[in-house]
N, C-alpha and C positions, 0 to 999 in steps of 0.2 A: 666552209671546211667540213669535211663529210667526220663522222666518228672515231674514224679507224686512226685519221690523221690527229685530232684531239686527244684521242688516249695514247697515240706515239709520241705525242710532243711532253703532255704529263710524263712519261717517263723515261723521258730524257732530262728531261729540269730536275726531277729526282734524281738520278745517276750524277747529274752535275751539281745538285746539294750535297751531295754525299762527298764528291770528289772533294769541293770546298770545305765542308768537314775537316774530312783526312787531312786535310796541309796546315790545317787551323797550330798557328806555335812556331810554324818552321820558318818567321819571317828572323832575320837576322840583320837588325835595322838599327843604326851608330852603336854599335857595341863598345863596349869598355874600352878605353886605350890599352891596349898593350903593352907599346913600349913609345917612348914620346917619336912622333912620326917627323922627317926634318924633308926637303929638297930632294934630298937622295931618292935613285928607284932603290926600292927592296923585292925581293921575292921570296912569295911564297913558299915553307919547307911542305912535311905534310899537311899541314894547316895553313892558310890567311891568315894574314896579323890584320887584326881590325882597328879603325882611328876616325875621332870624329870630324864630320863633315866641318866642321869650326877652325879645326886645324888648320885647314886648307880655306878658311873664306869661303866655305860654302853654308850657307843658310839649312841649317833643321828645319826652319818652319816650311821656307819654299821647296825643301825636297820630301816632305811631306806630304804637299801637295802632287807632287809627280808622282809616290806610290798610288794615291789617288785616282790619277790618271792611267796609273798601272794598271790599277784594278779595274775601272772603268771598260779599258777595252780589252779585256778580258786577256790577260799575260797570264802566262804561268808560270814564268822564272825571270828576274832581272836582277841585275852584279852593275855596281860602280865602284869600278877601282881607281885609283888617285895615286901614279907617285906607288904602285905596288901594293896599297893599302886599300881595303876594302872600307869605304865610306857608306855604302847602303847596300841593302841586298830586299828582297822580296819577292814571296813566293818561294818553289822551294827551290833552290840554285844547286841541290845534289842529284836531283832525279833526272836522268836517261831518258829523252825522248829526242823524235826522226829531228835530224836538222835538215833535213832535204838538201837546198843549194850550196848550202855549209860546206858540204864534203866537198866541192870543188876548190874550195882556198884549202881546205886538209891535203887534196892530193897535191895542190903549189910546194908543200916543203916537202915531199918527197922528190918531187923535180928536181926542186929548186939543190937539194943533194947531191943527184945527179947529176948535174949544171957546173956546179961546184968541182965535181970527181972529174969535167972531161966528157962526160958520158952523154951526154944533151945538147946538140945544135940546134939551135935554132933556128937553122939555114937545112935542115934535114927535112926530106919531101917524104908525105908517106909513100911514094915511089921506091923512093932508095931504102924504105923502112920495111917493104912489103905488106904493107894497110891497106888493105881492100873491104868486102863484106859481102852478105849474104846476093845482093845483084852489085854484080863487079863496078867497081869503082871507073869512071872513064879516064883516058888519060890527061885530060885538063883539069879534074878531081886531084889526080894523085900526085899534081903541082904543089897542092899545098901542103905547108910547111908547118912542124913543132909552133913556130911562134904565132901562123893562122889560128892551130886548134887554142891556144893560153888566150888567144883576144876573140874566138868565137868569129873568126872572121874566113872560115875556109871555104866556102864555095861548096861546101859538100854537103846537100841536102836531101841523104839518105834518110831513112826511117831509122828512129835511136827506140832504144828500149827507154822505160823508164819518162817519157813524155810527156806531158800536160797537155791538155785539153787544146789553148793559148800556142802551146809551140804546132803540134798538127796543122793548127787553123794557120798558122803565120806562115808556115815550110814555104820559102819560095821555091819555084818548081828547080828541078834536076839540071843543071849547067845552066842555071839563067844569071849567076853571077861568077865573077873570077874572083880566083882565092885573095885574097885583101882589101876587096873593093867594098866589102857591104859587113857589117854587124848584125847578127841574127844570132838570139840568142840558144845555142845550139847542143843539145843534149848528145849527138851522136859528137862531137866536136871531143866533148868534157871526157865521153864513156872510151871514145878511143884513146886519150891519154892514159886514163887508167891502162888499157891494154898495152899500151908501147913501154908504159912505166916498167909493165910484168915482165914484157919481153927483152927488154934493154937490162933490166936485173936481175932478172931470174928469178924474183921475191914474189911473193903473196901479196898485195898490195897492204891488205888489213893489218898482217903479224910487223910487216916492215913500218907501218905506222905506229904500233904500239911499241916497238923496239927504239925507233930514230926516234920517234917524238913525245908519245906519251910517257914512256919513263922516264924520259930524259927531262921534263917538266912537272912530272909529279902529277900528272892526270890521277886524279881521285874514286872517278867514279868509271871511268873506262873500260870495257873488256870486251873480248873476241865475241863474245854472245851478243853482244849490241852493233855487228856489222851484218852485212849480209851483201851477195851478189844478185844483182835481180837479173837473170838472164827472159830473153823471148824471141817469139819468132820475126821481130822487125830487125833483129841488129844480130849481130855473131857479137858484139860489142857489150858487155855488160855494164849496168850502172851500179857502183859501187857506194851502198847506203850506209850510212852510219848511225848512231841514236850517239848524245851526244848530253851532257849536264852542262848551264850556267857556267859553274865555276869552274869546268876544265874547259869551256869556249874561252874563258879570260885567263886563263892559263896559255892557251894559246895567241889569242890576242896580243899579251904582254911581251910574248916572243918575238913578234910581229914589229911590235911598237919601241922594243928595243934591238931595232936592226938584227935579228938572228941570236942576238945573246942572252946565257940564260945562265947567271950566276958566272959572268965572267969569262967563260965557256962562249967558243961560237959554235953553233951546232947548225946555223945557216949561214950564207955570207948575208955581208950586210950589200951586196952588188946585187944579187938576186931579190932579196928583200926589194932594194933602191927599183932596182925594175920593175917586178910585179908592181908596184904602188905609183910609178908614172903612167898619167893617162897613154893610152896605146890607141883608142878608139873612142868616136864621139856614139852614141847609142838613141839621144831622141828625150825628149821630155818623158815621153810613156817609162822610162825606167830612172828616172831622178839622177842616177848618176851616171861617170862615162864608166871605162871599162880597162883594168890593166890589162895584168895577167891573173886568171881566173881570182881576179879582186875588183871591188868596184872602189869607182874613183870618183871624189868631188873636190877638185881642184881650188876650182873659189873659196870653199871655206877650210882648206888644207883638211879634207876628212875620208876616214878609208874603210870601208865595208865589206866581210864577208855575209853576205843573203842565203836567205832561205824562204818557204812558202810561208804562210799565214805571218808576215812583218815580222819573221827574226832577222840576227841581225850579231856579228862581232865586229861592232864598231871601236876606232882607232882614233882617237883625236889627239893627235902629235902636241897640238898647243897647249895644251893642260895635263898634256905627258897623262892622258886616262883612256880605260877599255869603258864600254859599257855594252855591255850582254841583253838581250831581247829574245826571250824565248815562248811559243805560242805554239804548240801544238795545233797544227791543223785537222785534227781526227779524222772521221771517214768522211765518205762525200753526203752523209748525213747534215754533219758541221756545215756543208757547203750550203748545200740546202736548206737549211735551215738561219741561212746570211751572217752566222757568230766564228767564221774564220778572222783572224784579225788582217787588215789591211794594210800595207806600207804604210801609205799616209799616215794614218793612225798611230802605227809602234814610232815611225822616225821624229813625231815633234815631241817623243820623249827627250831624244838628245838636247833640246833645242832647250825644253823646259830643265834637264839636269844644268846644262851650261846657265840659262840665266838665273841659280840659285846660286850662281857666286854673288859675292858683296864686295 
């Protein structure tokens, strides 16, 4: 390793002493009871009501061991909520950073709104929608349908803004599949939903988010300066990013997990919820789970995932009525380089190890 690469690496390890530092205190790990926690979901007001992990049959000692593991493979935010109640947290669960894939289950309940209002067929061709792009869509393309683009299953392997490395290398070529026939995980797919969203409403995509949903749940750390449109010259289609905290991922999560309601209030159906969260599409061992609507699905052990880059993660586990949040910053392609992005594999046998801390 030549000089120039040893004194980059020294400081970087510094920068990320430092980072470490800084968060040093913000773990928020079995807090005080509150108020005695029973069966019932509760939801959070401006604050989490926090209750020990014991309450519920879950081991301190062995969920100890999973911050452990937290820390291990380098997380920067993780939430365990139970029943509405936050049992563990680690790392800092208020700070804003890119969720990447995230945003695609964020855009689901703007749909899913739409869906609701009348306004959303799912039998609607982007034909009949007028969905083309920078090189004209053909007319076996603009076959497919709203419910193609929610399973990533259209046939349309145009160039998307916003792409990975992984997706370029995969793009099957231009009409070598028909719209339903194949899963490919599909960036132009997710970015042109965004745009039909905008066109079908006539909203911002970002302010209609913060209005329908993050007020409506009490997003904590939330705001319009932590979105952004990434426009470019592959796509007329923009990818709509967001930055995103821990505890308002399980704010959303908990929306999720309780069919659309939120304080009694339905602000989704619980038909569209029920959808999005049935398998729609098998996807391949290479991505762990199958696929709804812009949600990932694992059937067998009844569990439901919104993803993102470096093993985040707003996981759903229906059976123990709990969220649990997995948040990792993937930084620049330095991080990459440097092989400390965290891995699927890696952040998902937190789930595994939270659930065997029951007793």
């Amino acid at each position: 390793m030549n000089l120039f690469k040893i004194t980059f690496l020294c400081f970087v390890l510094i920068c990320s002493c430092r980072s470490s530092i800084s968060q040093e205190g913000t773990n928020q790990f079995f807090e005080t009871i509150e108020k005695s926690p029973g069966d019932e979901m509760v939801y959070p007001d401006e604050k989490w009501t926090y209750a020990s992990p014991e309450n519920f049959g879950y081991s301190i000692e062995l969920l100890n061991l999973v911050k452990e593991s937290f820390e291990e493979v380098g997380g920067d935010a993780m939430i365990i909520v139970k029943n509405g109640y936050v049992i563990a947290s680690f790392g800092d669960t208020k700070l804003n950073i890119p969720n990447f894939s995230i945003r695609k289950s964020f855009l689901n309940s703007l749909l899913g709104m739409e869906y609701d209002k009348g306004n959303l067929s799912m039998n609607a061709t982007l034909n009949s929608l007028g969905i083309t792009d920078r090189d004209e869509l053909s007319t076996n393309e603009k076959k497919a349908t709203i419910e193609h683009l929610l399973t990533s299953t259209s046939g349309v392997y145009h160039p998307a803004n916003h792409e990975s490395s992984r997706q370029k290398e995969d793009r099957p070529p231009r009409e070598s599949k028909k719209p339903g026939e194949f899963f490919y995980y599909n960036n132009w797919d997710f970015n042109a939903l965004g745009s039909i969203y905008m066109q079908i409403t006539g909203n911002d995509l970002f302010e209609a988010f913060k209005t329908n949903i993050s007020d409506q749940i009490g997003m904590q750390d939330f705001n319009l300066q932590n979105t952004k449109y990434e426009n470019g010259s592959a796509s007329k289609h923009p990818a709509y990013t967001f930055e995103s905290s821990a505890r308002d991922d399980a704010r959303f999560g908990l929306l999720y997990l309780n069919g659309g309601k939120w304080k009694g209030e339905s602000i989704i159906s619980s038909e569209w919820i029920d959808e999005s969260l049935s398998l729609k599409t098998t996807t391949g061992e290479a991505w762990y789970y199958d696929y709804g609507y812009l949600w990932w699905i694992d059937s067998k052990n009844n569990q439901f995932m919104a993803r993102g880059k470096s093993g985040q993660y707003i996981a759903l586990i229906p059976d123990e009525n709990m969220v649990i949040v997995f948040r990792a910053d993937p930084g620049s392609i330095i991080k990459k380089w440097m092989g400390s992005r965290v891995k699927p594999q890696q952040s998902f046998m937190l789930i595994d190890e939270v659930l065997r801390a029951k007793q």
